[in-house]
C-alpha positions in Angstrom: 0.0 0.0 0.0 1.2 3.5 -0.9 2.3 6.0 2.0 0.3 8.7 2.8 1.7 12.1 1.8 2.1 15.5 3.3 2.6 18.8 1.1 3.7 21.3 3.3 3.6 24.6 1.6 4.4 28.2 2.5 3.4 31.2 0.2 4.5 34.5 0.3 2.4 37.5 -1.2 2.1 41.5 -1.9 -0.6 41.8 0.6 -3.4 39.4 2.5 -5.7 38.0 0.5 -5.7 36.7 -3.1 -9.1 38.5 -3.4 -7.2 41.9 -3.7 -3.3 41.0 -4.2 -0.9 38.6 -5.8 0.7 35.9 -4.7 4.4 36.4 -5.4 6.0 32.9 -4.4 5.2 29.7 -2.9 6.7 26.4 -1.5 6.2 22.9 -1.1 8.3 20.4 1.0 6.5 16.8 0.9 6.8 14.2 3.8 5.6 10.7 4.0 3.1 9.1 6.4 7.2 7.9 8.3 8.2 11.5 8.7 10.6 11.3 6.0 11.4 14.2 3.2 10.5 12.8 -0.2 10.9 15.9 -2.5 10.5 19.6 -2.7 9.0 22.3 -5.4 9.8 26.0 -5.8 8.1 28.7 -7.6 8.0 32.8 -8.2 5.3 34.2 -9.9 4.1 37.1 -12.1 1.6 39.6 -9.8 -1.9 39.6 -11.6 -2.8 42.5 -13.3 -6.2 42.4 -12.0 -4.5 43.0 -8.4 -2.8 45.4 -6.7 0.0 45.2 -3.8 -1.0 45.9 -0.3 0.3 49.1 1.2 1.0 47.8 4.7 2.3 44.4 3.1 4.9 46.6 1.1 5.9 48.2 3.9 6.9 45.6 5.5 8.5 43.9 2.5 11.0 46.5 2.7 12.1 45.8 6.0 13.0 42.1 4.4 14.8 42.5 1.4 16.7 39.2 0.8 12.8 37.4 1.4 11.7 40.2 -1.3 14.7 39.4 -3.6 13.7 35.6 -3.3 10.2 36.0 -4.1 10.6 38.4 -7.0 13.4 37.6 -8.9 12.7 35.6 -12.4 8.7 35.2 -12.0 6.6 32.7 -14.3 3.0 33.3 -15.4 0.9 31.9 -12.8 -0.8 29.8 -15.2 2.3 27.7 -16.3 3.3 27.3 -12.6 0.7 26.3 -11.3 -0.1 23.7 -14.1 3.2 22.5 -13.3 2.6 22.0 -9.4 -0.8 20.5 -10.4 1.0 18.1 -12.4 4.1 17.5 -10.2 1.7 16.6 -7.2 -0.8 13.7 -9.0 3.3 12.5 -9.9 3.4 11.2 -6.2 0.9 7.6 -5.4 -0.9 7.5 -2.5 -3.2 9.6 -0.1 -2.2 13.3 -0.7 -3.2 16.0 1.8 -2.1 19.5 1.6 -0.5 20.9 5.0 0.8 24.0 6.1 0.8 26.8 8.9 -1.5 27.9 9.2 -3.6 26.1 6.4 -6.3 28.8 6.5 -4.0 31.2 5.3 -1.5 29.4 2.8 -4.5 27.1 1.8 -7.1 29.8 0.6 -3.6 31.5 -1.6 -3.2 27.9 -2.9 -6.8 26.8 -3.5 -7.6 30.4 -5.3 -4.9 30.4 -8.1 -5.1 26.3 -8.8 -8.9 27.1 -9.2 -7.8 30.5 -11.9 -4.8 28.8 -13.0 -4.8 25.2 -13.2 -8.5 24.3 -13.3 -8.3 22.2 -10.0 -8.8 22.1 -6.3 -7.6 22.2 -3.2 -10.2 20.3 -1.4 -10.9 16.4 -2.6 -14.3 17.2 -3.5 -14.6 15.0 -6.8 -17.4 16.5 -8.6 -16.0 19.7 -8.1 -13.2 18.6 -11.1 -9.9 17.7 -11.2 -8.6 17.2 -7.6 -4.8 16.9 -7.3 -5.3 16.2 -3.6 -7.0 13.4 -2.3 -7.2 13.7 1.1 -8.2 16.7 3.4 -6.1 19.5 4.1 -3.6 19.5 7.4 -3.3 22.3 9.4 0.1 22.0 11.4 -0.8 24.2 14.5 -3.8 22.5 14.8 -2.2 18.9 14.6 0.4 20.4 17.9 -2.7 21.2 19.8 -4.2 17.5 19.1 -1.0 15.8 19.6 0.3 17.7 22.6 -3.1 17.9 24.2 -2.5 21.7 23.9 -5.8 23.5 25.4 -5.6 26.8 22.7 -6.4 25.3 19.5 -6.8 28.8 18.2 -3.2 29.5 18.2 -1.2 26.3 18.1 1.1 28.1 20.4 3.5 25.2 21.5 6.7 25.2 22.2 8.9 23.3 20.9 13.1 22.7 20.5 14.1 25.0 17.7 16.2 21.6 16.0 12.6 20.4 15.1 12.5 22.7 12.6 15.4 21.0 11.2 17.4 24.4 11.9 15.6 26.0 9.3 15.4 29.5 9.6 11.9 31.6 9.3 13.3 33.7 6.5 10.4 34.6 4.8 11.5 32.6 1.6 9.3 30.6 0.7 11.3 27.3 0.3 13.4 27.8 3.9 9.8 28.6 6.0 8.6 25.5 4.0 11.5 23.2 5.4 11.3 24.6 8.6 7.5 23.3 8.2 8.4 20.0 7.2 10.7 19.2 9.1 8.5 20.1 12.2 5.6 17.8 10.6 8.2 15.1 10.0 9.1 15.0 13.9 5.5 15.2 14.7 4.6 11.8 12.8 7.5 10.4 14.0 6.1 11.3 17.8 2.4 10.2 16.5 3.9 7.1 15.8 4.9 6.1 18.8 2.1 7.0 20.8 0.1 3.8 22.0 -2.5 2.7 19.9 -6.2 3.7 21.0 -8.5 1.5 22.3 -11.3 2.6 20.0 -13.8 3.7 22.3 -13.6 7.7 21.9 -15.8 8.5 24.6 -13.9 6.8 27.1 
């Protein structure tokens, strides 16, 4: 049987929501059901012309100009990228869920320009059309609180030993905040796994 598959992504963008601004980069760090890093994906993109940059967001942009270098330099059409994701994720067998932290945020970027750009979906709704994941989104944070019995599942606020972001660095580039994200899945399944195995009754 085929592994289950995590695709931890990270996007970074010109302002808060892909209603109003572009996304400029994104992301994605896979890990398997064992915790272990299969493969990862990196992509800068075009702003949309039908958008326009965030004023607060650019502020602070220029307060991280290596992250702003990263996420600008040589974009691609949207549409060809994202085709290209699309088709580089239904590469992989198995169960594939999307994951990321927080999934609310990075997941509504992703879901809104496969849905422009790629003619697919996020969510593994089948009738909806194609469907290049096929399992339901992971939110990270949320997955802390369950697993660490955490009693704010509005934050995930955990902490945790810096090393389990595999010394990753929250740089703001897409691909570095992406391993850090991985690599901090990848110990968590490693810790789910050794947890005893429920008896079943979940009322108990």
């Amino acid at each position: 049987m085929s592994k289950a598959l995590y695709f931890v992504t990270d996007i970074e963008a010109d302002g808060p929501t892909p209603l109003e601004n572009s996304m400029l980069s994104f992301a994605t760090v896979v890990v398997n059901e064992d915790g272990e890093l299969i493969d990862e994906f990196e992509a800068v993109l075009k702003p949309r012309p039908d958008k326009s940059p965030n004023a607060k967001t650019m502020a602070w942009w220029k307060t991280q100009p290596h992250a702003w270098k990263a996420a600008t330099t040589n974009p691609v059409h949207p549409k060809t990228e994202m085709r290209r994701f699309a088709d580089w994720v239904e590469g992989f067998d198995g169960k594939r869920s999307f994951a990321a932290r927080p999934v609310a945020f990075d997941g509504f970027w992703m879901d809104c320009y496969l849905r422009d750009f790629a003619e697919s979906y996020l969510l593994d709704v089948p009738h909806w059309g194609r469907n290049i994941f096929t399992a339901g989104a992971l939110d990270i944070g949320t997955y802390i609180c369950g697993l660490f019995n955490h009693t704010d599942p509005h934050t995930g606020d955990v902490e945790f030993p810096a090393d389990w972001l595999g010394n990753h660095e929250h740089t703001h580039r897409a691909i570095d905040d992406a391993r850090g994200y991985a690599s901090l899945l990848s110990r968590l399944l490693q810790i789910a796994r050794r947890q005893p195995p429920h008896n079943g009754n979940f009322l108990a």
